[in-house]
N, C-alpha and C positions, 0 to 999 in steps of 0.2 A: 233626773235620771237615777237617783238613788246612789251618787257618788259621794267617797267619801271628802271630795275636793273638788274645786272647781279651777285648778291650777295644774296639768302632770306635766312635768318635764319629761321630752322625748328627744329624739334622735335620728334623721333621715339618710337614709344609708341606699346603697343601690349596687348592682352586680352588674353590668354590662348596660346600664339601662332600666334595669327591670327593679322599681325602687320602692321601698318600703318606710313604716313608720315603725321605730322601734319602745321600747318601753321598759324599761324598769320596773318591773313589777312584782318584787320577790317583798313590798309591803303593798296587800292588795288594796288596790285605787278602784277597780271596777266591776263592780257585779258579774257574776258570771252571766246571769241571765240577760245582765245590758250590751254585754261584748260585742253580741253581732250588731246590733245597731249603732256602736259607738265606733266600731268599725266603719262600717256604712258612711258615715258624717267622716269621720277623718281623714277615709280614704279620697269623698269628693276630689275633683280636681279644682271645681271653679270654688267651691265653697269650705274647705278642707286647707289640711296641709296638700293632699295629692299625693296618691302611693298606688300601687298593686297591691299591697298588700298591709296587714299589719299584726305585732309580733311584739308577743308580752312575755318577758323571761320571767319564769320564776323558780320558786325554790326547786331541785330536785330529792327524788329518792334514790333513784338507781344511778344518776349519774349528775356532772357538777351543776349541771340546772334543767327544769324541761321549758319549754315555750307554747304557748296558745298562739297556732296561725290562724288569722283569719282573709279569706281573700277578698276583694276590693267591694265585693258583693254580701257580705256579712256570712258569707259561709266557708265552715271551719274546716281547713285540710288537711292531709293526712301530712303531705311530705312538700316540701321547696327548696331545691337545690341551692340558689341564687340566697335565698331567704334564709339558709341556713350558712352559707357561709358570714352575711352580715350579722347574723345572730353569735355566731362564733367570735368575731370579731370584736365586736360591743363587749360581749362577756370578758372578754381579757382587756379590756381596756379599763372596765369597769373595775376588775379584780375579781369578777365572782367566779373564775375558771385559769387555769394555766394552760400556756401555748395550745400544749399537747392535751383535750377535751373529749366531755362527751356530753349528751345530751337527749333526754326523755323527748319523742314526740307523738302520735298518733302512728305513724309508718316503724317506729320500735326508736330503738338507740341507737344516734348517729355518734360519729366518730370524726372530730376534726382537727385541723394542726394549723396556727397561726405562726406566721413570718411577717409580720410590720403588716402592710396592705393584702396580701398572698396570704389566699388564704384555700388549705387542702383537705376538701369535703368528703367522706367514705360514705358511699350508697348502698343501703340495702335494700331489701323487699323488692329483688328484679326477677320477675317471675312472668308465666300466663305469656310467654310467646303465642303471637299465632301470625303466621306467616300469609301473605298473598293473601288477605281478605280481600273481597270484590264488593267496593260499597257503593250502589245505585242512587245517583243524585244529578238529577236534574235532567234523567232521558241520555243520562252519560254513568260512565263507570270508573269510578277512584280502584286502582290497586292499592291497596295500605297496607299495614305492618303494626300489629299490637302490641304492646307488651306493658306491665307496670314498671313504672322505676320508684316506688313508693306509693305511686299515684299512677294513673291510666295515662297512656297517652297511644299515637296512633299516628306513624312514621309515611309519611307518602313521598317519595322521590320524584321528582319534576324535571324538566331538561330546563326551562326558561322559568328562574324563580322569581324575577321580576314581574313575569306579565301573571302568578298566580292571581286570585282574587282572594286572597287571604281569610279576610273578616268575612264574606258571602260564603265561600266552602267549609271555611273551616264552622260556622255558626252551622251549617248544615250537618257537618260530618259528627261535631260536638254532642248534638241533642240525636243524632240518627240512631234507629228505635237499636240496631244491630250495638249498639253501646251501654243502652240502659238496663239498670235505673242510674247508674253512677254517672253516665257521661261518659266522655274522654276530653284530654286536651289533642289540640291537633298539630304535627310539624311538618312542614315542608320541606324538602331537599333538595340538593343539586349539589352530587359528588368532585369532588375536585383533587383527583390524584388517591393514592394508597393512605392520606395519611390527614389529609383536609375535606371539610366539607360547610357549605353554609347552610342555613336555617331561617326559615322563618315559621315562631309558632302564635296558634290562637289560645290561648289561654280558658282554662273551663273557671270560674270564677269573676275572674273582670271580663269575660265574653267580650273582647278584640283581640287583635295582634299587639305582641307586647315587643319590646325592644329586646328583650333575651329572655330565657326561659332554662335555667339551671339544669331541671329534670328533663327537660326537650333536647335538650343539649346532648346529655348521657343517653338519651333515648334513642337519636337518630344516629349515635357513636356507634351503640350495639346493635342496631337494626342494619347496620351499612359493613360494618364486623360478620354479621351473621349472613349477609347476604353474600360475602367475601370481598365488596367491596374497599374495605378498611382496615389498619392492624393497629398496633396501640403504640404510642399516642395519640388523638384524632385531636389537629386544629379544627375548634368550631368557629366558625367566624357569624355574629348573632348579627341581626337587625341595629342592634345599637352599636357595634363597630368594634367590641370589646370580641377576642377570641379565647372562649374559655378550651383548657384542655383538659380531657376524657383518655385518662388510666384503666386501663384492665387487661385481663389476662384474660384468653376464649382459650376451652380445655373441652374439643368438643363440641357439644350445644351449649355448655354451662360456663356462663360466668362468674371470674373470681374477682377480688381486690381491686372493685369499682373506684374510681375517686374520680370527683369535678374539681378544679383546680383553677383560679384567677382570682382579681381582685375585688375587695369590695371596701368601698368605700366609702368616708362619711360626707355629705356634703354639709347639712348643719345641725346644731340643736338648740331646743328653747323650748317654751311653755306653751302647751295646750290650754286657751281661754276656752273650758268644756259650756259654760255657760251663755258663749256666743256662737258654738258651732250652729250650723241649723240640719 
């Protein structure tokens, strides 16, 4: 593969479920050009560590480090909620950052604040509302809910979120021409009072349903906010069980001093044998 080792030591971390391969990368191990396929192999479930995603710190310029996300699918994205709080985390534990952070990504500079496992993410680039799309699928009609939280995603409320079909609509709504060329990711809802709500999202990257989704999280916050459903704080309560909570302030149509809030956690770390991945 053109590495400079066949040994990295990594770190498996995860946000509600939604779990990543982390890396120290601030002496470069991997070719840039190899990234997305070494992605690819890592992220495997059967054949890998198994992750959604994975996430190389490295040096920054503008702020105390930037990271290369890549999604489970070897392609590189802009912004990850979930994934930024474990990258925050890592980084102070490591020492290459204090509590109070920041960090270079593709979606600009995030802003975060560690407290031991708690850990409090600032979101920007939430833009491109578009309200009551009518998305035609399947001889039936989705009402959705657009917006970027970094990245695209695309808010649909449901009454019975169990009996959704998750991975079948969402895979449809994900690639539906009305999204491209970028995609969307897709979330599910079902409100629960002024101040909670649950979720379940499809992820654009690992194309399934994930157990949590950071940015889906904060996405179906301000889509359920803007509808007047919601005010701030919103319990999210995710597919993996963990309820992250969504800060903001609505002033208007426009939102201020976004943050996704919860834990993330390490489960273990050890050596990448690069030479037996397949």
């Amino acid at each position: 593969m053109g590495l400079e080792t066949t040994r990295i030591p990594f770190y498996k971390m995860h946000g509600g479920g939604n779990d990543f391969v982390l890396i120290d990368h601030r002496q470069p191990l991997i070719p840039d050009a190899e990234q997305p396929r070494f992605a690819r192999r890592v992220c495997a479930r059967q054949v890998g560590v198994g992750a959604d995603g994975l996430i190389l710190l490295e040096p920054g310029t503008a702020a105390d480090f930037r990271w290369r996300f890549y999604n489970a699918d070897g392609s590189e994205a802009e912004m990850c909620g979930n994934g930024g709080r474990c990258a925050a985390r890592l980084a102070v534990m490591l020492g290459i950052a204090p509590p109070k952070l920041s960090f270079e990504t593709l979606a600009g500079i995030m802003k975060a604040e560690v407290q031991d496992r708690n850990v409090r993410l600032e979101l920007t680039g939430i833009e491109d509302f578009r309200l009551y799309q009518e998305i035609p699928i399947n001889g039936k009609t989705l009402t959705g809910h657009f917006l970027k939280v970094g990245v695209p995603h695309v808010v649909v409320p449901v009454k019975e979120l169990d009996q959704v079909p998750v991975t079948f609509w969402g895979k449809i709504v994900r690639f539906h021409q009305m999204f491209q060329p970028a995609g969307t990711n897709v979330n599910f809802i079902n409100f629960q009072g002024s101040q909670a709500l649950e979720v379940r999202t499809y992820e654009r990257g690992v194309e399934d349903e994930t157990l949590a989704c950071g940015t889906g999280a904060v996405a179906a916050a301000l889509i359920a906010a803007r509808l007047g459903y919601a005010m701030s704080p919103v319990a999210v309560n995710t597919r993996g069980g963990e309820i992250l909570t969504v800060h903001f302030k609505l002033q208007e149509e426009t939102f201020k001093d976004v943050y996704l809030e919860g834990e993330a956690l390490v489960v273990c770390q050890g050596e990448l044998w690069v030479d037996e991945l397949k």
